[in-house]
PLY file of the C-alpha trace (Angstrom):
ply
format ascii 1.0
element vertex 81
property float x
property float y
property float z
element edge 80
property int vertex1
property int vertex2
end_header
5.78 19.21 13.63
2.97 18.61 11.97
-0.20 16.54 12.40
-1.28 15.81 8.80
-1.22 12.17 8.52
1.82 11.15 6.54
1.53 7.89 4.50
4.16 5.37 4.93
3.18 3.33 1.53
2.14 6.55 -0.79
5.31 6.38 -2.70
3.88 3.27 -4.46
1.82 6.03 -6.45
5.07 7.16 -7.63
7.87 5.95 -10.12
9.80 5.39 -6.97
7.22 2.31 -6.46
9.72 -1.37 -7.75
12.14 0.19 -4.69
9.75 0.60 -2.01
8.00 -2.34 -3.04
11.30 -4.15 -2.74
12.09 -3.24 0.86
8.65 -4.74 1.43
9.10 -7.55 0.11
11.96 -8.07 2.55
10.47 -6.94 5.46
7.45 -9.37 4.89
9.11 -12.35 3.18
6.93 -11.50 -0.02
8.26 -11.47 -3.64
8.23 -8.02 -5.08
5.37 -8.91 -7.80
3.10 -10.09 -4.52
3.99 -6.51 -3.03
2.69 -4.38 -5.78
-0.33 -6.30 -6.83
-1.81 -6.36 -3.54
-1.51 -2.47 -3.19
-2.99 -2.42 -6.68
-5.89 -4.63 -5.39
-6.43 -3.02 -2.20
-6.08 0.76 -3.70
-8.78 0.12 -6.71
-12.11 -0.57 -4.64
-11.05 2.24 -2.33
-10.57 4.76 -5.16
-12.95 3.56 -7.34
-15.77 4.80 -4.72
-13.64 8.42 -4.00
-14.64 11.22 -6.47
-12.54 11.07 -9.17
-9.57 13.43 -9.26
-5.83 13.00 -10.02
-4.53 13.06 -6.54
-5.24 10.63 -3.77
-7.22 12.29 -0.78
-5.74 11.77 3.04
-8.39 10.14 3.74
-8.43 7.39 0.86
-4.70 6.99 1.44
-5.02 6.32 5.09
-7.49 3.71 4.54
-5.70 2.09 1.51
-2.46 2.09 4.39
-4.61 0.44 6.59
-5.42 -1.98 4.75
-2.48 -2.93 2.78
-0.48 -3.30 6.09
-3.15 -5.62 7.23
-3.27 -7.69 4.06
0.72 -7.60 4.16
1.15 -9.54 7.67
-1.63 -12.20 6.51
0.12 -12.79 3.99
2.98 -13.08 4.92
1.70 -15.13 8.29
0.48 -17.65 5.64
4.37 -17.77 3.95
5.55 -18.67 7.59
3.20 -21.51 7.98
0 1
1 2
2 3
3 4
4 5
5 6
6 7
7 8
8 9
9 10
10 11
11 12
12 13
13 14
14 15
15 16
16 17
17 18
18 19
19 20
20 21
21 22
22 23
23 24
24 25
25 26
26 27
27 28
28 29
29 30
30 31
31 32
32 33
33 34
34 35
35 36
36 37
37 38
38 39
39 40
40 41
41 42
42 43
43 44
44 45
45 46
46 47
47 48
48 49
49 50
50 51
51 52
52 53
53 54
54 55
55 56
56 57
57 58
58 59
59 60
60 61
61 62
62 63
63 64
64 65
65 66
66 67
67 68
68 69
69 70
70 71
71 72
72 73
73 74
74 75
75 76
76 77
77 78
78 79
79 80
């Protein structure tokens, strides 16, 4: 088994993205659009300060999973209210 963080949300970097973004939707009570421009706007300050290179370091995509997972419950806290 191995200890290398794995990212739960790093597929959204992929062209498998509209699909996971769906199943988030559901699972927060978001609409699919909401989904993937959050990730967008949580990703871009993060990698805008990492060196620039084609592939996402562990360490940028553990704190743009932090993050986004935060910023997903508020918002969807807010929907519930």
């Amino acid at each position: 088994m191995s200890n290398q963080y794995q990212s739960p949300y790093a597929g959204l970097n992929t062209n498998q993205r509209f699909s996971i973004a769906k199943q988030l939707a559901g699972d927060y009570h978001l609409d699919v659009s909401e989904v993937l421009f959050t990730y967008l706007k949580v990703a871009e300050p993060i990698l805008a300060k990492a060196q620039s290179t084609k592939q996402i370091s562990l360490k940028s995509q553990k704190q743009i999973d932090e993050q986004f997972e935060q910023t997903l419950k508020k918002l969807s806290q807010s929907k519930e209210r």
